[in-house]
C-alpha positions as CSV (number, residue, x, y, z in Angstrom):
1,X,-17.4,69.9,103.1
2,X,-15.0,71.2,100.1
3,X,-11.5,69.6,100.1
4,X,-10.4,71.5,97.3
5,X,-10.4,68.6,95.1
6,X,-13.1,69.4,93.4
7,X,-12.0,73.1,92.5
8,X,-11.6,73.8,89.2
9,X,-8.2,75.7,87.8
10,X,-10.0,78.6,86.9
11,X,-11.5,78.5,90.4
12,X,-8.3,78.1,92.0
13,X,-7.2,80.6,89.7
14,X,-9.5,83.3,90.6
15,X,-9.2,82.6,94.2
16,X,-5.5,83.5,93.8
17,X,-6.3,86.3,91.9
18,X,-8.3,87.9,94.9
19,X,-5.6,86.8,97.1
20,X,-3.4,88.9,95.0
21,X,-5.3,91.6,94.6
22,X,-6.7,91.8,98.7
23,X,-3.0,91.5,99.8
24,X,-1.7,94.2,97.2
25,X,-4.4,96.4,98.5
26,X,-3.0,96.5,102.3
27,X,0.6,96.3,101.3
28,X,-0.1,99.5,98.9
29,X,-1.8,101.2,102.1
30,X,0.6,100.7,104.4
31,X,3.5,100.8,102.5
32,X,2.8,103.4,99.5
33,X,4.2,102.1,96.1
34,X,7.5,102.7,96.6
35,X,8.2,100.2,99.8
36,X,5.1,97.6,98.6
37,X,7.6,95.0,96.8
38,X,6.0,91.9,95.0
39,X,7.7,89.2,97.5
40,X,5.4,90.8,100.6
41,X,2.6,90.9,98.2
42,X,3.1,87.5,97.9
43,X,4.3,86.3,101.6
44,X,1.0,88.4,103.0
45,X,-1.7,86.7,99.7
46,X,0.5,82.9,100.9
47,X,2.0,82.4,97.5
48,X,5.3,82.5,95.4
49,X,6.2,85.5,93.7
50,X,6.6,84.0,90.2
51,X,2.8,83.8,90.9
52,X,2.1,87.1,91.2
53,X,4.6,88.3,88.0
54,X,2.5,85.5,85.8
55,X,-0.6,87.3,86.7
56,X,-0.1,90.8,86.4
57,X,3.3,91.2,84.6
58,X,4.7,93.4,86.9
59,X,4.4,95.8,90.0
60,X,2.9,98.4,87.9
61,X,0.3,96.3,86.5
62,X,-0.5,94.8,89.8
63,X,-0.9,98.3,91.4
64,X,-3.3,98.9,88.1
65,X,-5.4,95.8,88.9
66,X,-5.6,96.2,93.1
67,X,-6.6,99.9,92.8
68,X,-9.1,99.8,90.0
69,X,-11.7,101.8,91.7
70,X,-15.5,102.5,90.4
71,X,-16.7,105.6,92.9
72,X,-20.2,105.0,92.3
73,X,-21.0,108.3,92.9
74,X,-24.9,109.5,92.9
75,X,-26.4,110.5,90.3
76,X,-27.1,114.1,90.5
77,X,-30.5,113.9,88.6
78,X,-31.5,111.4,91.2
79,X,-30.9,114.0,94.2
80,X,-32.7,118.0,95.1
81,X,-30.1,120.0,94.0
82,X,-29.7,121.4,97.3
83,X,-27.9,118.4,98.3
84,X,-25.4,117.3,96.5
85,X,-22.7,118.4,98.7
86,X,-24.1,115.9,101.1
87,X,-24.3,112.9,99.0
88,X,-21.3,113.4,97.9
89,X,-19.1,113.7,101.1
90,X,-21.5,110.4,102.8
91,X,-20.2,108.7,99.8
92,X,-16.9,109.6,100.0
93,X,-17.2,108.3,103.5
94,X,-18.2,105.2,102.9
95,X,-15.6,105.1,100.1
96,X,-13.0,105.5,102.5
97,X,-14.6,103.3,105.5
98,X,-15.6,100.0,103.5
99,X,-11.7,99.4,102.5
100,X,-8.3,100.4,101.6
101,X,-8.3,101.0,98.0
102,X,-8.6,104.9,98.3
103,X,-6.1,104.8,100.8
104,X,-3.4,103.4,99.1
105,X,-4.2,105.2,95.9
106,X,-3.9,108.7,97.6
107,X,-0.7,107.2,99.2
108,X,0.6,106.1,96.3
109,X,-0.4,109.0,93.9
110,X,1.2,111.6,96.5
111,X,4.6,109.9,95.6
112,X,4.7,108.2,92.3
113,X,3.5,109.2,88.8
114,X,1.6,106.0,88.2
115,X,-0.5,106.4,91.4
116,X,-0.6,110.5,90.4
117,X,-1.8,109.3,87.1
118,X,-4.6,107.1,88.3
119,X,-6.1,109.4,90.8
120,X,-6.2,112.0,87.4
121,X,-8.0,109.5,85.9
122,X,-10.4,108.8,88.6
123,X,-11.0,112.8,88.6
124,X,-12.1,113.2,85.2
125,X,-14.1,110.3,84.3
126,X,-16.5,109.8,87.3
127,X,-15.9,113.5,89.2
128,X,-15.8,115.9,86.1
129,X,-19.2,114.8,85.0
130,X,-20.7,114.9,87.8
131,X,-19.7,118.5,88.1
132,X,-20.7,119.1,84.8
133,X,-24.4,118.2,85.3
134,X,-24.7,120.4,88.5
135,X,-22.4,123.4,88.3
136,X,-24.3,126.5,86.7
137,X,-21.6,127.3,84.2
138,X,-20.3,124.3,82.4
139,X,-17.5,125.5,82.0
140,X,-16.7,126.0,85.3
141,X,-16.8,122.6,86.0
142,X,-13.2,121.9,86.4
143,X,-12.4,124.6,88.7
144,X,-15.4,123.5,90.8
145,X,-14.8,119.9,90.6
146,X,-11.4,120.6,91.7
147,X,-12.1,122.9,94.5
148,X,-14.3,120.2,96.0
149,X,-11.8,117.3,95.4
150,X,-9.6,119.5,97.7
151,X,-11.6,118.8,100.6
152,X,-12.7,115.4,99.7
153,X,-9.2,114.8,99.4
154,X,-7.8,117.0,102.7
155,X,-10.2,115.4,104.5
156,X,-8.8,111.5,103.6
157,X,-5.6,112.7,103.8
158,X,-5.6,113.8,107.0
159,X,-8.4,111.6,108.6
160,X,-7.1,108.0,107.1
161,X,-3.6,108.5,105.5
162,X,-1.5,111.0,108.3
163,X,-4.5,110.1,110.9
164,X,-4.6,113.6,112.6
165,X,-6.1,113.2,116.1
166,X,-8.7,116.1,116.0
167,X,-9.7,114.7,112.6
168,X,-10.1,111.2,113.2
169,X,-11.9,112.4,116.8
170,X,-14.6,113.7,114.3
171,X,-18.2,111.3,113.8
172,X,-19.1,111.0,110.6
173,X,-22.3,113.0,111.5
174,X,-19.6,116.2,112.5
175,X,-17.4,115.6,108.9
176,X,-21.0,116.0,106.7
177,X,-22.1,119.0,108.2
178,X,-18.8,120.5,108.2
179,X,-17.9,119.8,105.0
180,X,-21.3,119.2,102.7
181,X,-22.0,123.1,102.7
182,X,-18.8,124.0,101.5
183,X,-18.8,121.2,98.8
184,X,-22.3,122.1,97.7
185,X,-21.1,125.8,97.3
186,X,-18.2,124.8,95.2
187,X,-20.6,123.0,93.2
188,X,-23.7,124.7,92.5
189,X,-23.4,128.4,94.2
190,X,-23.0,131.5,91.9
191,X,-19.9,132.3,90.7
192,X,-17.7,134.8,92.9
């Protein structure tokens, strides 16, 4: 059985750091950036605020550190071209299901510039390329990419963030076959 007195500082130190980070994550979900303040970040992660400002500087930075998000999207050489749109909305799915981050940052980035700023980021260095390597006309790629975001993006907004009842009544079986095809077209069918 561990006491804690055999931690070591950076231990401690990294623990606090997660604490940090897993309470900023809620608070920026439920709150959005504007009402998250660093004293409930630090009443809900059991520390003092002077804690939090010595880690990450300020709210800003915090915000930068809890929403750091790596999509992990497929590879499309790994996939028949004929499905992409579905690996891509299951992924998304699970994005959204296994925790908060997402949330927040599409709360967040609906309101501030920061948050607007990060998502942008997000967009063009792990969804652009992936459009890039499927869509038929490169240079298409950021209208396509952005076509599909919108219904990546409808879809969390309404399903996780404003929680509409006919949307969140959907299985996860019901949101892929809706929404794969039209993904999949935005991606890879002719142009219009």
């Amino acid at each position: 059985m561990n006491d804690g007195t055999n931690d070591t500082p950076r231990r401690r130190s990294d623990d606090t750091r997660e604490a940090i980070l897993a309470a900023a994550r809620e608070r920026f979900a439920a709150d959005g950036y504007e009402r998250a303040t660093i004293r409930a970040i630090a009443k809900d992660a059991r520390i003092d605020p002077s804690m939090v400002m010595r880690y990450y500087g300020n709210k800003e930075g915090l915000f930068a550190a809890a929403v750091s998000v790596d999509l992990a999207l497929p590879e499309p050489g790994s996939l028949p071209r004929h499905d992409i749109g579905r690996a891509l909305v299951s992924r998304f799915l699970d994005l959204w299901e296994e925790n908060e981050v997402l949330t927040a940052l599409l709360r967040v980035g609906a309101t501030n510039q920061a948050g607007a700023e990060r998502m942008q980021g997000i967009f063009r260095e792990q969804v652009m390329p992936v459009a890039q390597r499927v869509c038929p006309d490169p240079e298409q790629a950021p209208a396509r990419a952005a076509l599909a975001a919108t219904q990546l993006l409808g879809l969390a907004l309404t399903r996780y963030v404003l929680r509409l009842p006919p949307t969140v009544a959907l299985t996860r079986e019901e949101i892929v076959a809706w929404l794969a095809p039209t993904v999949q077209r935005y991606l890879t069918a002719p142009s219009p």
